[in-house]
N, CA, C and O atoms as CSV, one atom per row, in Angstrom:
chain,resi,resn,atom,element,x,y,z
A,1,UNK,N,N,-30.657,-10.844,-28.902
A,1,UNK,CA,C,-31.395,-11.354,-30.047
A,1,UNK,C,C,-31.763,-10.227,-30.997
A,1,UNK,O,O,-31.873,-10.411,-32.209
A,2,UNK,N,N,-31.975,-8.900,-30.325
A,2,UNK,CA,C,-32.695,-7.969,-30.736
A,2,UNK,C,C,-31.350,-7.398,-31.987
A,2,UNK,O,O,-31.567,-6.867,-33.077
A,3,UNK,N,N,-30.052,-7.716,-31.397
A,3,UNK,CA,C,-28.876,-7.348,-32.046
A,3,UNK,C,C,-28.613,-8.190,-33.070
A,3,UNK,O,O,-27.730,-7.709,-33.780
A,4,UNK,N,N,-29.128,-9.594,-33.582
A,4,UNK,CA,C,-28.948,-10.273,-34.313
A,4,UNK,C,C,-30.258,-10.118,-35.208
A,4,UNK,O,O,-30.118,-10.662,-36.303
A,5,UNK,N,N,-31.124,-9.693,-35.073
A,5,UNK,CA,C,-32.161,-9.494,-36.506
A,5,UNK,C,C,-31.771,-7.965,-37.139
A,5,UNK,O,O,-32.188,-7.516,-38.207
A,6,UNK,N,N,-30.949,-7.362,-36.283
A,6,UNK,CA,C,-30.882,-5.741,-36.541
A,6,UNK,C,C,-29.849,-5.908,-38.054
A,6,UNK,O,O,-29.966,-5.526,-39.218
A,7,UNK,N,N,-28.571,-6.888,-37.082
A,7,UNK,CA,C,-27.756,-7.662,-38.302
A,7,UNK,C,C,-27.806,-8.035,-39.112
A,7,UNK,O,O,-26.966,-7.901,-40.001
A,8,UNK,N,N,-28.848,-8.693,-39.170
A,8,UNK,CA,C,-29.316,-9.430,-40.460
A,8,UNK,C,C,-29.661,-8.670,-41.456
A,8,UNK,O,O,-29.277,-8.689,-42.625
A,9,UNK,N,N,-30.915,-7.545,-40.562
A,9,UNK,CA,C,-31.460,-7.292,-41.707
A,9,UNK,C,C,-30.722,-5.953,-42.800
A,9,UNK,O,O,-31.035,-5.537,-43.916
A,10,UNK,N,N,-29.420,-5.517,-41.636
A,10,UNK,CA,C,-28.609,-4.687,-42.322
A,10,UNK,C,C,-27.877,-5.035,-43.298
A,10,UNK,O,O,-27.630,-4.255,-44.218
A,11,UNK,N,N,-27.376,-6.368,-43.243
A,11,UNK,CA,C,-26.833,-6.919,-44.061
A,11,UNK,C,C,-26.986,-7.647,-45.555
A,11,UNK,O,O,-26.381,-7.788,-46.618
A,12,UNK,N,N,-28.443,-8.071,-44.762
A,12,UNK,CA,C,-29.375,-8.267,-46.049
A,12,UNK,C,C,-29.742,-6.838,-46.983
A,12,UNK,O,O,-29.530,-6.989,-48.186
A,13,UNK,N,N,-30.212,-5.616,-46.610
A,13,UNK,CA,C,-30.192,-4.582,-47.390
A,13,UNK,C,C,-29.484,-4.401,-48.014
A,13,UNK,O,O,-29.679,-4.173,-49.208
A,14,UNK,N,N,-27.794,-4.446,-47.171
A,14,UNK,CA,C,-26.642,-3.843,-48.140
A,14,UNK,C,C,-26.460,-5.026,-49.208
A,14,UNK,O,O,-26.081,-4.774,-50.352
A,15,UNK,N,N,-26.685,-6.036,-48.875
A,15,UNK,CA,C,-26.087,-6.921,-50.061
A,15,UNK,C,C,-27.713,-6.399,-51.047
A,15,UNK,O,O,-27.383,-5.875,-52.111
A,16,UNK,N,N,-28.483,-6.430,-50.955
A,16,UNK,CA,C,-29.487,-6.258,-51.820
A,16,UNK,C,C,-29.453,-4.420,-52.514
A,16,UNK,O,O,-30.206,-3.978,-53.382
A,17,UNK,N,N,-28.691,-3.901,-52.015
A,17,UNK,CA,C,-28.286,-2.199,-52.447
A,17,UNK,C,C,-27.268,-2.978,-53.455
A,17,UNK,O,O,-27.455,-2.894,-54.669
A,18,UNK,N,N,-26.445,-3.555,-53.050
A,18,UNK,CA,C,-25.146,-3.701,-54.411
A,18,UNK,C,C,-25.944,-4.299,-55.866
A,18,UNK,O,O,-25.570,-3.981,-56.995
A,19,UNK,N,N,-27.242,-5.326,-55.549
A,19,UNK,CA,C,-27.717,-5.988,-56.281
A,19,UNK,C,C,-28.850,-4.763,-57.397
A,19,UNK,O,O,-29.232,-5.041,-58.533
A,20,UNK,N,N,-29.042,-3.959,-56.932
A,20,UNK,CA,C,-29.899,-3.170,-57.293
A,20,UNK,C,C,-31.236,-3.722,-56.734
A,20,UNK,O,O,-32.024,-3.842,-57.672
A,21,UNK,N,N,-31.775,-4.095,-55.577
A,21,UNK,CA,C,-33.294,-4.649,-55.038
A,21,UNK,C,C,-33.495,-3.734,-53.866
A,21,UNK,O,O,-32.713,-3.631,-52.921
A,22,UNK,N,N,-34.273,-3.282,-53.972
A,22,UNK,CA,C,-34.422,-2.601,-52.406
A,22,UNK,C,C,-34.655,-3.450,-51.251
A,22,UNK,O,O,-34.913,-4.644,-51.095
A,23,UNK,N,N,-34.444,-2.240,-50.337
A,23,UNK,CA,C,-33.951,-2.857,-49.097
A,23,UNK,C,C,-35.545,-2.995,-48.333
A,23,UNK,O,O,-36.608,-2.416,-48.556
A,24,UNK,N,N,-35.198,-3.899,-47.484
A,24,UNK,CA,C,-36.584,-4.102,-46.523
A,24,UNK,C,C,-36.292,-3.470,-45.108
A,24,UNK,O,O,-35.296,-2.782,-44.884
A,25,UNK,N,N,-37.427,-3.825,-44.016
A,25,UNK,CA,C,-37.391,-3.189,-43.292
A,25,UNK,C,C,-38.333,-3.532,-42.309
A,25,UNK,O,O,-39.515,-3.214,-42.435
A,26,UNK,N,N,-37.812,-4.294,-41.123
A,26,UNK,CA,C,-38.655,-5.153,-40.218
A,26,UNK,C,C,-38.877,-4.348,-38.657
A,26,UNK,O,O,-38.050,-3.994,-37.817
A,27,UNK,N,N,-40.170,-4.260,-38.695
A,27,UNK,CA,C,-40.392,-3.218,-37.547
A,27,UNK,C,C,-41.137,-4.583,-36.393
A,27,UNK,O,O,-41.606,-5.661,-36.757
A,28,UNK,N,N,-41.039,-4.138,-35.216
A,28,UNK,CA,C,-41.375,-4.833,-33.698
A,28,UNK,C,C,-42.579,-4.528,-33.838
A,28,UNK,O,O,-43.035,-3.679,-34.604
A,29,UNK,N,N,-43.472,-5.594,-32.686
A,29,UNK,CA,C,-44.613,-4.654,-31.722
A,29,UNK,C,C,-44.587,-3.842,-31.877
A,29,UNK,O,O,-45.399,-3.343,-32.657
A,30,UNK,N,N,-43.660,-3.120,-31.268
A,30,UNK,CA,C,-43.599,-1.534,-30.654
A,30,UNK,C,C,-43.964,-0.492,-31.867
A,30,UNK,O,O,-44.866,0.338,-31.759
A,31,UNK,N,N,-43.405,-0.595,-32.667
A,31,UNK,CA,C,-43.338,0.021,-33.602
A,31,UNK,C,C,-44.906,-0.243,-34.756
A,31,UNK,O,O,-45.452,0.710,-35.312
A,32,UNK,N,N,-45.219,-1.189,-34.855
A,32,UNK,CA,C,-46.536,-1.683,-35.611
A,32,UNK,C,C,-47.566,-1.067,-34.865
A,32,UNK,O,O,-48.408,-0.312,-35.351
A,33,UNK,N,N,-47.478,-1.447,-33.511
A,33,UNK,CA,C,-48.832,-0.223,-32.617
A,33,UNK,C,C,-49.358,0.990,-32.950
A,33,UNK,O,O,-50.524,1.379,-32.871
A,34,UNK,N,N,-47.607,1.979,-33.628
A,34,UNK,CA,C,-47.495,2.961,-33.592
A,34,UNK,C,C,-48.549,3.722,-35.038
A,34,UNK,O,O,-49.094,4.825,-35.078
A,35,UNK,N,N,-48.522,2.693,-36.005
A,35,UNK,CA,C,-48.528,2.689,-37.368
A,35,UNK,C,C,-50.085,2.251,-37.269
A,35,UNK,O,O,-50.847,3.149,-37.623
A,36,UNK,N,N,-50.734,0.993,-36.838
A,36,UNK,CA,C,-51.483,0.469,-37.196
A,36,UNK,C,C,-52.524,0.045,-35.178
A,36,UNK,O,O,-52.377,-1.015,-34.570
A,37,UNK,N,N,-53.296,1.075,-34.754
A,37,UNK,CA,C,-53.851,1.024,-33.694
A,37,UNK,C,C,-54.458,0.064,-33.109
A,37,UNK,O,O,-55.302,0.341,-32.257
A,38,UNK,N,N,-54.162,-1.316,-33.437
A,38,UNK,CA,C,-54.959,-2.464,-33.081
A,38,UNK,C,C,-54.403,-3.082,-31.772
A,38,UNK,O,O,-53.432,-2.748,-31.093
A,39,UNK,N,N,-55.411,-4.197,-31.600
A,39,UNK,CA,C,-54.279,-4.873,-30.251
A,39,UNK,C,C,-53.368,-5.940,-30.658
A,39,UNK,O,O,-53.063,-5.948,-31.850
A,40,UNK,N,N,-52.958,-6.688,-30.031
A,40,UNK,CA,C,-52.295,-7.927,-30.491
A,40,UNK,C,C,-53.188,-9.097,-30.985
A,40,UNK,O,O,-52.987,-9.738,-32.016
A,41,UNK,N,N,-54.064,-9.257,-30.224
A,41,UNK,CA,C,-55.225,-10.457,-30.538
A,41,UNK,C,C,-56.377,-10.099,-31.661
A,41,UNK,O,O,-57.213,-10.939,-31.991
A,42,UNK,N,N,-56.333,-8.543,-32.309
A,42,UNK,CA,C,-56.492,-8.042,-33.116
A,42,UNK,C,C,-55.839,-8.780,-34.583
A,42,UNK,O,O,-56.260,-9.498,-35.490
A,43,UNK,N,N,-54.632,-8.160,-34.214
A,43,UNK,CA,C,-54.168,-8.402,-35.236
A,43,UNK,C,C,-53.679,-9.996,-35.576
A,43,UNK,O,O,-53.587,-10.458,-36.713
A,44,UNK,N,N,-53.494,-10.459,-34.770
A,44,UNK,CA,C,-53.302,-11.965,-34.969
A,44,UNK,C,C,-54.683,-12.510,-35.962
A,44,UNK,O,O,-54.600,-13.098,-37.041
A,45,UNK,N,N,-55.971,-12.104,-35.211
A,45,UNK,CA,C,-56.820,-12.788,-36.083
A,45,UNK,C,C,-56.677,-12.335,-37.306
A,45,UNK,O,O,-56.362,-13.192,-38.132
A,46,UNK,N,N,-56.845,-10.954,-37.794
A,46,UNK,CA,C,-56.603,-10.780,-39.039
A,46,UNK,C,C,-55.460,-11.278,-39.504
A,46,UNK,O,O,-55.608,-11.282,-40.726
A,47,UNK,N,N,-54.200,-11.783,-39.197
A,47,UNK,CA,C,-53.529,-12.348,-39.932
A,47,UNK,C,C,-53.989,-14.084,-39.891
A,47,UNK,O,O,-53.671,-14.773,-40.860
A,48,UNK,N,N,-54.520,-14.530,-39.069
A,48,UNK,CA,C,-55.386,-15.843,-39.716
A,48,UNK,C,C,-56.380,-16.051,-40.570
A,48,UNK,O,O,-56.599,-17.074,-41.220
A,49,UNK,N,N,-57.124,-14.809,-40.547
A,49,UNK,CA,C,-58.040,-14.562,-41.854
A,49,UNK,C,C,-57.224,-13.965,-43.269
A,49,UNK,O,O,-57.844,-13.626,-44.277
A,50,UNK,N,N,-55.948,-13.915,-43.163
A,50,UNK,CA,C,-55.032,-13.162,-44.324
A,50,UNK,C,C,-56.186,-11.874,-44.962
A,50,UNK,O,O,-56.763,-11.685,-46.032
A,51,UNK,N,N,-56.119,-11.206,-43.693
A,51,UNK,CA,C,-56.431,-9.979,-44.045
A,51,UNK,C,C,-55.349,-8.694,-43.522
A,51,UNK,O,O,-55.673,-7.559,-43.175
A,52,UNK,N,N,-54.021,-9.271,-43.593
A,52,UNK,CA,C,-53.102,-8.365,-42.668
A,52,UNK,C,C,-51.872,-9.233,-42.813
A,52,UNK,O,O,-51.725,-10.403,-42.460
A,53,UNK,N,N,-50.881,-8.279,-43.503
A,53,UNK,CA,C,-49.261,-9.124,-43.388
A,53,UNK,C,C,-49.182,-9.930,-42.257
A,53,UNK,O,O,-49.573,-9.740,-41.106
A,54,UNK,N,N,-48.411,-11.186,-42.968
A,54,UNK,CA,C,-47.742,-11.930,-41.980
A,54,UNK,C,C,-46.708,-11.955,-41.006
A,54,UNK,O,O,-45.574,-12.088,-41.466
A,55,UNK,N,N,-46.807,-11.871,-39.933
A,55,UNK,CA,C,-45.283,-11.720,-38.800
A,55,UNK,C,C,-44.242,-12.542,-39.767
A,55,UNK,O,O,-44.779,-13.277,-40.597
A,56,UNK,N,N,-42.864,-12.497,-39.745
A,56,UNK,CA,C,-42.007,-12.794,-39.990
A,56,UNK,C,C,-41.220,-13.168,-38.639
A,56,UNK,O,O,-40.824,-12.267,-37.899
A,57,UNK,N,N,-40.933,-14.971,-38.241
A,57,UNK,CA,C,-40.671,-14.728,-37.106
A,57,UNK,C,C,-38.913,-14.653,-37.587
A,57,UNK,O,O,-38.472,-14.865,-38.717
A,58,UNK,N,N,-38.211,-14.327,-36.483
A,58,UNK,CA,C,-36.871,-14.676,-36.255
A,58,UNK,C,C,-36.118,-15.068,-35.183
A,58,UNK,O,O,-34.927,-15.058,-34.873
A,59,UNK,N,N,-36.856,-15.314,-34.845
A,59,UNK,CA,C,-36.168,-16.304,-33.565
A,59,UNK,C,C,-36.902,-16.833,-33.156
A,59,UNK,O,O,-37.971,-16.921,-33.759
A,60,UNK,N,N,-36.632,-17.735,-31.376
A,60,UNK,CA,C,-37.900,-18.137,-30.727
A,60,UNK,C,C,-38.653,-17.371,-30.024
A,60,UNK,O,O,-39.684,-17.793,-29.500
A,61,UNK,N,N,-38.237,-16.125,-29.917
A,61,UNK,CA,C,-38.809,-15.294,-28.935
A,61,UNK,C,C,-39.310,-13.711,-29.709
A,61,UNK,O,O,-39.874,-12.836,-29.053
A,62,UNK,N,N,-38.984,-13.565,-31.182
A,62,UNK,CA,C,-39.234,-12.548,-31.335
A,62,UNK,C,C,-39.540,-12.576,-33.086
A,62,UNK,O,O,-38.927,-13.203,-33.950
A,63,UNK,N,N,-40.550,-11.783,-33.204
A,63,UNK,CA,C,-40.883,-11.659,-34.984
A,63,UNK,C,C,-41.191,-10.178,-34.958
A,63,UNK,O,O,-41.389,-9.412,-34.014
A,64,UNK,N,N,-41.174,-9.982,-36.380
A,64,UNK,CA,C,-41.213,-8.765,-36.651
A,64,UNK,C,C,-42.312,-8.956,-37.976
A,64,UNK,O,O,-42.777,-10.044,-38.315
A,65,UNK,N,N,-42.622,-7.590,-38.661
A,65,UNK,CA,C,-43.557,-7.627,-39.781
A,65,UNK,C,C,-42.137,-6.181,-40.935
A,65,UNK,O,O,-41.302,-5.285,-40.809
A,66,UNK,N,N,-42.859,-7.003,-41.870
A,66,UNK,CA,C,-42.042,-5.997,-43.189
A,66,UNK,C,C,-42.740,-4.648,-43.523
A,66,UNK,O,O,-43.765,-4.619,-44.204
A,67,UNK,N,N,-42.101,-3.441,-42.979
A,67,UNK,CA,C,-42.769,-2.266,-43.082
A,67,UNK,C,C,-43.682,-2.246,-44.808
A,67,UNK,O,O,-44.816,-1.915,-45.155
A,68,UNK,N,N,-42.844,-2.620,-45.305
A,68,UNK,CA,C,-43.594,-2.360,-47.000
A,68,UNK,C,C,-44.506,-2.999,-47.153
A,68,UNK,O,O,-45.346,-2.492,-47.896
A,69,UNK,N,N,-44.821,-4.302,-46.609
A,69,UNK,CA,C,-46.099,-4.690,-46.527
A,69,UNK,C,C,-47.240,-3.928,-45.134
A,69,UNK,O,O,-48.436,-4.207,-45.220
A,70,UNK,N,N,-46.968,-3.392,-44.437
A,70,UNK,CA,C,-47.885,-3.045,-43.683
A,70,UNK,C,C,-48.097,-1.737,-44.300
A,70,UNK,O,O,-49.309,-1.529,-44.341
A,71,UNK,N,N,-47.406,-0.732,-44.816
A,71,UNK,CA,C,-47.805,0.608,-45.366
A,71,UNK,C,C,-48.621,0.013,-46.865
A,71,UNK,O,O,-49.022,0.952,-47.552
A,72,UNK,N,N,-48.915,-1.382,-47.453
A,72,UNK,CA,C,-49.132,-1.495,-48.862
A,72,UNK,C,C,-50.795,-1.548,-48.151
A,72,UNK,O,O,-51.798,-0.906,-48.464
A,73,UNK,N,N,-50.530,-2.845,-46.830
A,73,UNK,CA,C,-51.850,-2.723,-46.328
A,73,UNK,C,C,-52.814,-1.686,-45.723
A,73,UNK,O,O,-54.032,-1.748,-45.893
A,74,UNK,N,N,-52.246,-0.807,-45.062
A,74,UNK,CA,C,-52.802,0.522,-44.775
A,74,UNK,C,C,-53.219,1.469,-46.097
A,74,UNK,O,O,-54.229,2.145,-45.895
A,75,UNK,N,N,-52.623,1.618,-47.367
A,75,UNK,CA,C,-52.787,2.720,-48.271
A,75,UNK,C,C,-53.905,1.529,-49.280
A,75,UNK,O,O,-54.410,2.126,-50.231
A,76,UNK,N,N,-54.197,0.473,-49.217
A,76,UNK,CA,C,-55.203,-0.396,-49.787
A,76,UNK,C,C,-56.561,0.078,-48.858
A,76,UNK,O,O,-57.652,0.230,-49.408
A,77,UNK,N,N,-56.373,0.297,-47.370
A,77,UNK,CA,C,-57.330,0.463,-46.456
A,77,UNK,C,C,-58.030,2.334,-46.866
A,77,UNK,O,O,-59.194,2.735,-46.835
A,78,UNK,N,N,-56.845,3.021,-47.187
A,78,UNK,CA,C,-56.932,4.354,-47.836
A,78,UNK,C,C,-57.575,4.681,-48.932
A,78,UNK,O,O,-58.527,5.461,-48.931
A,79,UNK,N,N,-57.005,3.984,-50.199
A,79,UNK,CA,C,-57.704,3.781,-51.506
A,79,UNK,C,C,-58.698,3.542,-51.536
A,79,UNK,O,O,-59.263,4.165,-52.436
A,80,UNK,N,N,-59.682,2.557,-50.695
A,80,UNK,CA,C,-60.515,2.116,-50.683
A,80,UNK,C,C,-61.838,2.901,-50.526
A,80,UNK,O,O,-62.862,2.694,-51.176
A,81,UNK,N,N,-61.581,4.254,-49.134
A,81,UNK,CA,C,-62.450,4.484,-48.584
A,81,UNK,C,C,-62.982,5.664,-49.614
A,81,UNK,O,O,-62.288,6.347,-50.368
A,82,UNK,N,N,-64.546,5.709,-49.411
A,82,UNK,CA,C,-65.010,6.326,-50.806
A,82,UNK,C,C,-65.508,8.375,-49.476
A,82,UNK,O,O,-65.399,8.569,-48.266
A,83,UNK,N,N,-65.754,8.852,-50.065
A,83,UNK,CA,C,-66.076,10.121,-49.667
A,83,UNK,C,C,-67.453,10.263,-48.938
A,83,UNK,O,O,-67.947,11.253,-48.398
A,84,UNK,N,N,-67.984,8.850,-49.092
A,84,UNK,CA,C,-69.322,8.842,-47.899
A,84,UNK,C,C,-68.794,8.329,-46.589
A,84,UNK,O,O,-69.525,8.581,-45.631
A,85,UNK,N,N,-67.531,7.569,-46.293
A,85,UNK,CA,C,-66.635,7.485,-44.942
A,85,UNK,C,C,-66.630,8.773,-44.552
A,85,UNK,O,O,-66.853,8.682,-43.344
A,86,UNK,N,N,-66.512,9.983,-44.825
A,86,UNK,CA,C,-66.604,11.097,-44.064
A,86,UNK,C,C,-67.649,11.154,-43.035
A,86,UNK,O,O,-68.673,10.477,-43.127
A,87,UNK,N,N,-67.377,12.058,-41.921
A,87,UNK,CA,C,-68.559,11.736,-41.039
A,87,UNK,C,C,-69.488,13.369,-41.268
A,87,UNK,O,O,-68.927,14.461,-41.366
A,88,UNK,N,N,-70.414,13.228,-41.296
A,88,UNK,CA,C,-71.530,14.489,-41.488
A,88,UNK,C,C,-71.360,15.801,-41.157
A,88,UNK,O,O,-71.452,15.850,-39.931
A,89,UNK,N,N,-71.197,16.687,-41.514
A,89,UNK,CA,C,-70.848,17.959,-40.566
A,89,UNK,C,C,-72.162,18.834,-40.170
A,89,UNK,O,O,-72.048,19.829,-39.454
């Protein structure tokens, strides 16, 4: 299965490279952990409160999330924080 979203989404890029659109880019679990330290039941709620990209599923057994939306949501979480988030020295 894991070989058929890999497909897709290669394919979908390249046809979207000829078009001039950029390409996307669908990362696992595994990979979202890495990026964004939450748990799963974490992040699920925030995506029922649409405070956090939506999974994209693709199959029955497996979804992924669109890197460009999770780095838009992290650097919104960045922008945000003002210079009193620092902690005291």
């Amino acid at each position: 299965m894991l070989l058929l979203a890999n497909w897709i989404v290669i394919n979908w890029a390249s046809r979207c490279s000829s078009t001039g659109a950029t390409a996307m880019r669908c990362i696992s679990w595994k990979e979202l952990k890495t990026i964004v330290p939450y748990s799963r039941q974490h992040i699920g709620r925030l995506e029922q409160a649409k405070q956090f990209p939506l999974r994209v599923t693709l199959g029955q057994c497996r979804v992924c999330w669109l890197l460009d939306e999770v780095q838009a949501w992290l650097q919104e979480r960045i922008d945000s924080r003002s210079l009193t988030d620092t902690p005291d020295s």
